[in-house]
DSSP file (Angstrom, degrees, kcal/mol; ACC not computed):
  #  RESIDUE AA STRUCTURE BP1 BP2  ACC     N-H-->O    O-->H-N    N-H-->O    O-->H-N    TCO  KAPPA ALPHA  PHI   PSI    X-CA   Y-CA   Z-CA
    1    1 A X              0   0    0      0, 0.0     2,-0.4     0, 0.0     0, 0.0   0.000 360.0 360.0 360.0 125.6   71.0  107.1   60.1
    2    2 A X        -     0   0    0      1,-0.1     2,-1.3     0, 0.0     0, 0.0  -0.550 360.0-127.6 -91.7 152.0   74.6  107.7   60.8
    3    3 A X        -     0   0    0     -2,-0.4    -1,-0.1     0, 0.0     0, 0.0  -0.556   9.3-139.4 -89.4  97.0   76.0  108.0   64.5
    4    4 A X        -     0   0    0     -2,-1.3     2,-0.3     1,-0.0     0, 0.0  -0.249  22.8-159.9 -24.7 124.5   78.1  110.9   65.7
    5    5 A X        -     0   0    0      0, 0.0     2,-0.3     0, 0.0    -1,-0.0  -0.882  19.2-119.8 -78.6 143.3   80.9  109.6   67.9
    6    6 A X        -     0   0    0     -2,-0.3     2,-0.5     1,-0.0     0, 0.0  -0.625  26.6-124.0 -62.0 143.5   82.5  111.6   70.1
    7    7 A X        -     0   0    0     -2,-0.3    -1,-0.0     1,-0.0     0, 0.0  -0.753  22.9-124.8-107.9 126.9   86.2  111.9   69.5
    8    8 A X        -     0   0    0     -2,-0.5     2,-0.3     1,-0.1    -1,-0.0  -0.208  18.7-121.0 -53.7 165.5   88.6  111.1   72.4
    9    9 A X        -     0   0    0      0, 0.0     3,-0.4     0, 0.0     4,-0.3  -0.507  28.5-123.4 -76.2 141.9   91.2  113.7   73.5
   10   10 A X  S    S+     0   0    0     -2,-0.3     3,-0.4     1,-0.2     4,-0.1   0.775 112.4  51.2 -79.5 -34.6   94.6  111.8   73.0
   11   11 A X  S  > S+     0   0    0      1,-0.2     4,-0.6     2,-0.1    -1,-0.2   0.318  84.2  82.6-110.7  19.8   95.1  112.5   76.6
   12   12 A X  H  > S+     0   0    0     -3,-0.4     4,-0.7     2,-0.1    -1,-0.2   0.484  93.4  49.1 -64.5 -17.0   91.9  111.2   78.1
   13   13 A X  H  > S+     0   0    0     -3,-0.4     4,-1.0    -4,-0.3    -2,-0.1   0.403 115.5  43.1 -96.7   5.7   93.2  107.4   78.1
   14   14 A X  H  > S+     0   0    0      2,-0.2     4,-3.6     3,-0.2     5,-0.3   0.674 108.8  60.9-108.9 -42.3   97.0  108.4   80.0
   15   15 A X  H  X>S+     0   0    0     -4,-0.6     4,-2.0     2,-0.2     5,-0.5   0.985 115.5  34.5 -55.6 -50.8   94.6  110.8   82.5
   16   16 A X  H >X5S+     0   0    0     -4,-0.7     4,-1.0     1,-0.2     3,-0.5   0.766 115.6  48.3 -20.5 -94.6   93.0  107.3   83.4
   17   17 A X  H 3X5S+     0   0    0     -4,-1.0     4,-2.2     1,-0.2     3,-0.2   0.543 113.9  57.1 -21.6 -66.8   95.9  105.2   83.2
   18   18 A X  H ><5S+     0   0    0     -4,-3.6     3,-0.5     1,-0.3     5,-0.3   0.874 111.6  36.4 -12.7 -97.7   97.3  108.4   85.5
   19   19 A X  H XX5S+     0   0    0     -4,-2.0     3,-1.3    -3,-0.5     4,-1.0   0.742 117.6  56.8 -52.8 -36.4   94.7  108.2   88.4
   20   20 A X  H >X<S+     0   0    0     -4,-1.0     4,-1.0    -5,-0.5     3,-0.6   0.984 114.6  37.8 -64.0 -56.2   94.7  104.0   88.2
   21   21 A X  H << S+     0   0    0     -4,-2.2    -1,-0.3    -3,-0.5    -2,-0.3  -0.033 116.2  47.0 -84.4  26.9   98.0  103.8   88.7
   22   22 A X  H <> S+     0   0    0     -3,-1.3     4,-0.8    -5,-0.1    -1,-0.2   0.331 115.8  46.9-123.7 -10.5   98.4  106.5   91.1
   23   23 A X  H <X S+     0   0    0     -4,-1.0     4,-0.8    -3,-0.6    -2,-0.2   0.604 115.7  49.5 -96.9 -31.8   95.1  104.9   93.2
   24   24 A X  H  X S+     0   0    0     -4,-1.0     4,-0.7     2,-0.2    -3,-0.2   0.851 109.6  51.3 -89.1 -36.5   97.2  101.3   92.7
   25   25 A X  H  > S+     0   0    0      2,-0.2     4,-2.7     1,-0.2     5,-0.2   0.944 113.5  47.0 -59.0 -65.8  100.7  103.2   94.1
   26   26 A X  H  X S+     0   0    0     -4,-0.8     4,-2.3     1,-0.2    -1,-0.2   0.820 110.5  44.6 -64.6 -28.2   98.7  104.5   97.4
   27   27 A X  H  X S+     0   0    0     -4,-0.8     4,-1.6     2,-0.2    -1,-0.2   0.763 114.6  53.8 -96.4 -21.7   96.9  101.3   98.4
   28   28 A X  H  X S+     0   0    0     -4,-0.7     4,-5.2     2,-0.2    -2,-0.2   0.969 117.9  41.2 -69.1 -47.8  100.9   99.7   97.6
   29   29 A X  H  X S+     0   0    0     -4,-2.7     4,-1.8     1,-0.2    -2,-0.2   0.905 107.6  56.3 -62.8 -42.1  102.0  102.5  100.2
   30   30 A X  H  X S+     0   0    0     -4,-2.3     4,-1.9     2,-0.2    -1,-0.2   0.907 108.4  50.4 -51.7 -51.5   99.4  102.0  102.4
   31   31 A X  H  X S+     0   0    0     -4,-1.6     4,-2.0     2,-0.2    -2,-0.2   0.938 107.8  54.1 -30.7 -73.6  100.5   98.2  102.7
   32   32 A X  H  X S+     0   0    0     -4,-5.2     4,-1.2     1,-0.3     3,-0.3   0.882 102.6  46.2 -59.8 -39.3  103.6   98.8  103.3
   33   33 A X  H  < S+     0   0    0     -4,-1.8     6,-0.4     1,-0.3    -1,-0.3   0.904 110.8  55.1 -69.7 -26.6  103.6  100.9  106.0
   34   34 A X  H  < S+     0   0    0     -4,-1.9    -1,-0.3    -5,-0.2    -2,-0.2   0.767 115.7  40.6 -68.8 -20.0  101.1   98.8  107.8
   35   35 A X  H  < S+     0   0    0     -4,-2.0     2,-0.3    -3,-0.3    -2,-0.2   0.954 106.0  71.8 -96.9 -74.6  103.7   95.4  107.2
   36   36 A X  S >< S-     0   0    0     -4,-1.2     3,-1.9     3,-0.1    -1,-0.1  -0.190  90.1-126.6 -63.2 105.2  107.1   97.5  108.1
   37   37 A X  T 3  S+     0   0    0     -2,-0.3    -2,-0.1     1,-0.2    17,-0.0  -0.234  93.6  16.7 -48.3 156.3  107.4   98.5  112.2
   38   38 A X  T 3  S+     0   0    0      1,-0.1    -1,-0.2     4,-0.0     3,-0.1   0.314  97.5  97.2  53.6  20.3  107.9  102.5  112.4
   39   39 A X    <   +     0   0    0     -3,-1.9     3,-0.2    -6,-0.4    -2,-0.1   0.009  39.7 109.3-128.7   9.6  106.9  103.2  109.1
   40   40 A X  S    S+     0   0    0      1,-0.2    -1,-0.1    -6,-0.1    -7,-0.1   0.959  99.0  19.3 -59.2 -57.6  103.0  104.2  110.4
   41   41 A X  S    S+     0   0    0     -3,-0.1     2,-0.6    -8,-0.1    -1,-0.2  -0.320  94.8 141.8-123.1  32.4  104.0  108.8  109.3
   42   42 A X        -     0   0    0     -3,-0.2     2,-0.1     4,-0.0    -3,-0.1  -0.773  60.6-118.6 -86.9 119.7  106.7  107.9  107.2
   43   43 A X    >>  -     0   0    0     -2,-0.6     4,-2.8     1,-0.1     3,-0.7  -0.574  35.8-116.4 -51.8 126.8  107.3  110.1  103.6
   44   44 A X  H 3> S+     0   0    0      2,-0.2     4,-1.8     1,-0.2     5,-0.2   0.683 114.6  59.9 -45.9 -23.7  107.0  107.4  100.9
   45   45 A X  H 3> S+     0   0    0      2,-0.2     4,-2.0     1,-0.2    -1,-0.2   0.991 106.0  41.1 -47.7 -62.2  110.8  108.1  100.2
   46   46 A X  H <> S+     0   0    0     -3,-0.7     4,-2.2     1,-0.2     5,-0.3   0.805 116.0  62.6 -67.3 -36.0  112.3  107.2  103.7
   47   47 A X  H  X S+     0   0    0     -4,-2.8     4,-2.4     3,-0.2    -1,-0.2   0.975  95.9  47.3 -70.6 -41.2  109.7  104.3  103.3
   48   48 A X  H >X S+     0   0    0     -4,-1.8     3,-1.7     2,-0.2     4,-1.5   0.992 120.5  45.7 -41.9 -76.0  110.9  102.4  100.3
   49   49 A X  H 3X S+     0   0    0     -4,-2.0     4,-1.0     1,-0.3    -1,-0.2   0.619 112.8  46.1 -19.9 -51.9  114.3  102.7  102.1
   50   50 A X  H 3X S+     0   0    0     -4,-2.2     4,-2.2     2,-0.2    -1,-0.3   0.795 113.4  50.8 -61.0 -52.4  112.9  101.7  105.6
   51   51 A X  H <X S+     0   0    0     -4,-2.4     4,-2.8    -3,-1.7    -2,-0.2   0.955 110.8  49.2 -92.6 -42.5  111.2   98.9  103.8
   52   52 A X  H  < S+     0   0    0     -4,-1.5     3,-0.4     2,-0.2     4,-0.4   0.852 109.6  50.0   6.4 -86.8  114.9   98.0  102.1
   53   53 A X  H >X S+     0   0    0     -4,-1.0     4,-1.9     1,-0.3     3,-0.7   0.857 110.5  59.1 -61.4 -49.8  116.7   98.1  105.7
   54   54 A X  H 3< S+     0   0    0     -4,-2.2     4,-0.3     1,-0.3    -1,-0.3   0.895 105.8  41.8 -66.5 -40.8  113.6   95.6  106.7
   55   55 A X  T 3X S+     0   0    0     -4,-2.8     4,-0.9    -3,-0.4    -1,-0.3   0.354 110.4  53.8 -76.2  -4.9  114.2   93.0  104.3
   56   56 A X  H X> S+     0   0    0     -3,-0.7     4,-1.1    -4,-0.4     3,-0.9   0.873 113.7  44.9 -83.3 -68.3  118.0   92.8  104.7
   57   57 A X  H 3X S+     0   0    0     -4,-1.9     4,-1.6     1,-0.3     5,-0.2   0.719 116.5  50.1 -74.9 -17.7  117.4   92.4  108.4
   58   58 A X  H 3> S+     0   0    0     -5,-0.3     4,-3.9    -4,-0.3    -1,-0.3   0.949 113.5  44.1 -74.7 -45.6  114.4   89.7  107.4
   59   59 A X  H <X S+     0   0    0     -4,-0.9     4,-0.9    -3,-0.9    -2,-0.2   0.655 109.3  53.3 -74.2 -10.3  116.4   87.9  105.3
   60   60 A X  H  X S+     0   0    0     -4,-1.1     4,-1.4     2,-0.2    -1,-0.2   0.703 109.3  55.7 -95.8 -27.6  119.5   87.9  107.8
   61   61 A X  H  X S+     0   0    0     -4,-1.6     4,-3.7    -5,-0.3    -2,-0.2   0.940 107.4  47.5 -52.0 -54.2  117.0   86.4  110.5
   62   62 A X  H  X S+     0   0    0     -4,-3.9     4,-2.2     2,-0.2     5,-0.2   0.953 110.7  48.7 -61.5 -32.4  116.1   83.6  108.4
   63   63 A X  H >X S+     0   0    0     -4,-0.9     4,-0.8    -5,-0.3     3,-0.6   0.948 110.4  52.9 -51.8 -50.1  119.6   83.0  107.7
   64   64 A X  H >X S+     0   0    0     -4,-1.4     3,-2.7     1,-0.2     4,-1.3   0.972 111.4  49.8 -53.0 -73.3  120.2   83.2  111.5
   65   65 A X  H 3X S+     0   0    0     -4,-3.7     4,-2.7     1,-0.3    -1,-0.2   0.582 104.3  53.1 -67.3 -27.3  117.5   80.7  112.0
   66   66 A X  H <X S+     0   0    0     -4,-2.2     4,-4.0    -3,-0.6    -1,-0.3   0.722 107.0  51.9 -74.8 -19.1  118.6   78.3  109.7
   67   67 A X  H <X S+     0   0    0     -3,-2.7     4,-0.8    -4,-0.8    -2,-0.2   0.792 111.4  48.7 -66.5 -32.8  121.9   78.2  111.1
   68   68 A X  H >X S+     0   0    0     -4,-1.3     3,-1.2    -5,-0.2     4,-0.9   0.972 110.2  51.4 -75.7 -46.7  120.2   77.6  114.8
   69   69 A X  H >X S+     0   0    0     -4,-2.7     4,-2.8     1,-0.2     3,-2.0   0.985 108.4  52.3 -53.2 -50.2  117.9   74.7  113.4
   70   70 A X  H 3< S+     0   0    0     -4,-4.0    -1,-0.2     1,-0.2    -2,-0.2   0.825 117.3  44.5 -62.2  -3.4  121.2   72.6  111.6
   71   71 A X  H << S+     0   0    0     -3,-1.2    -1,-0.2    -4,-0.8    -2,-0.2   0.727 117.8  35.5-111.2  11.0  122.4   72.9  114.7
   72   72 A X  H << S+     0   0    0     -3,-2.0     2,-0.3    -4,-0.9    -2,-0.1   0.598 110.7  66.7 -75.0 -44.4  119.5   72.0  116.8
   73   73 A X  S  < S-     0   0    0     -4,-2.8     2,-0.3    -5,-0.1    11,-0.0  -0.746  86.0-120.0-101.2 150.1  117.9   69.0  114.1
   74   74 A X        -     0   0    0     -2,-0.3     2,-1.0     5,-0.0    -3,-0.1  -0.634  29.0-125.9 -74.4 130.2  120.0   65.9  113.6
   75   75 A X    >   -     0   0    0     -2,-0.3     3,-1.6    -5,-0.1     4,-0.3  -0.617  29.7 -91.2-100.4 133.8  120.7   65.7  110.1
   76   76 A X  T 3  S+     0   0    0     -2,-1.0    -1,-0.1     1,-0.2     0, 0.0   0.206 116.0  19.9 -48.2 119.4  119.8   62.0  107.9
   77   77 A X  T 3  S+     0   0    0      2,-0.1    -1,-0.2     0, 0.0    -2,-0.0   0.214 108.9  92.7 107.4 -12.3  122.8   59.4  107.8
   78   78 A X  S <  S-     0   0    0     -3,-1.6     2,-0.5     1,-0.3    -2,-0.1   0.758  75.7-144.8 -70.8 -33.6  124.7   61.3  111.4
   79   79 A X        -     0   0    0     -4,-0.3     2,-0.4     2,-0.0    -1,-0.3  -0.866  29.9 -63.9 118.3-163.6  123.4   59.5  113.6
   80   80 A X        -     0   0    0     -2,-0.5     8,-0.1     8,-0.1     2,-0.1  -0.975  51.1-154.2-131.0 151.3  122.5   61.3  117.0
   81   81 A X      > -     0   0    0     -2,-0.4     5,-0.7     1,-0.1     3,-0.4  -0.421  34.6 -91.3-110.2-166.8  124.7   62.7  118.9
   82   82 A X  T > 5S+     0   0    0      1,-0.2     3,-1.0     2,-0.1    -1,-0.1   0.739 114.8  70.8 -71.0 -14.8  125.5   63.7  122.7
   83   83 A X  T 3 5S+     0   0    0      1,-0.2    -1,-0.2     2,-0.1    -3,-0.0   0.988 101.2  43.9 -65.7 -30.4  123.9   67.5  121.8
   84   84 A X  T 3 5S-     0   0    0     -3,-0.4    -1,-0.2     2,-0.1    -2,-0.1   0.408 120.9-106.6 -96.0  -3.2  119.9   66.0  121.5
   85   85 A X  T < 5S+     0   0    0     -3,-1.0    -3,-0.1     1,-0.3    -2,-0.1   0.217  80.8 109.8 129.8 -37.8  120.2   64.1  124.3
   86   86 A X      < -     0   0    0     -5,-0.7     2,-0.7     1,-0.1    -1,-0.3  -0.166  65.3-109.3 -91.4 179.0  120.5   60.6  123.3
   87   87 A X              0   0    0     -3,-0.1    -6,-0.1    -2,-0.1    -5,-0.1  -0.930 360.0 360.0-112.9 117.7  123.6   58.3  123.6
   88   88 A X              0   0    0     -2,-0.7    -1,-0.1    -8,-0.1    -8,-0.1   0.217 360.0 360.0 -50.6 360.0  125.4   57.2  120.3
């Protein structure tokens, strides 16, 4: 006995694809606005931007921070000096 198969639509496997990746897009959006402050009723346009603007200014903190530590931690083979406390 043979089996009919039905025959796919050529654009039943994109409509998927479509809705997966449009279900995968929102939960990405969703994300973001919950990680990036003021970004709660934000248009996903102004948010990518916003989220931009948020990671230059994260990455210009860390930078800032790293600066503060070398000058805060002694660094190996200096010594210590008078800033930490101790006497040379």
């Amino acid at each position: 006995m043979e089996v009919m198969r039905r025959r796919r639509s050529p654009c039943s496997g994109r409509r998927r694809r479509s809705t997966t990746t449009a279900v995968a897009v929102g939960r990405r959006v969703r994300e973001l606005r919950r990680l990036v402050p003021g970004a709660a009723a934000m248009p996903a346009d102004r948010l990518l931007v916003r989220t931009a603007d948020y990671i230059a200014q994260l990455r210009a903190r860390v930078e800032l921070l790293k600066a503060l530590s070398e000058l805060c931690v002694p660094r190996e083979g200096h010594g210590h000096g008078a800033a930490d406390g101790h006497a040379p």
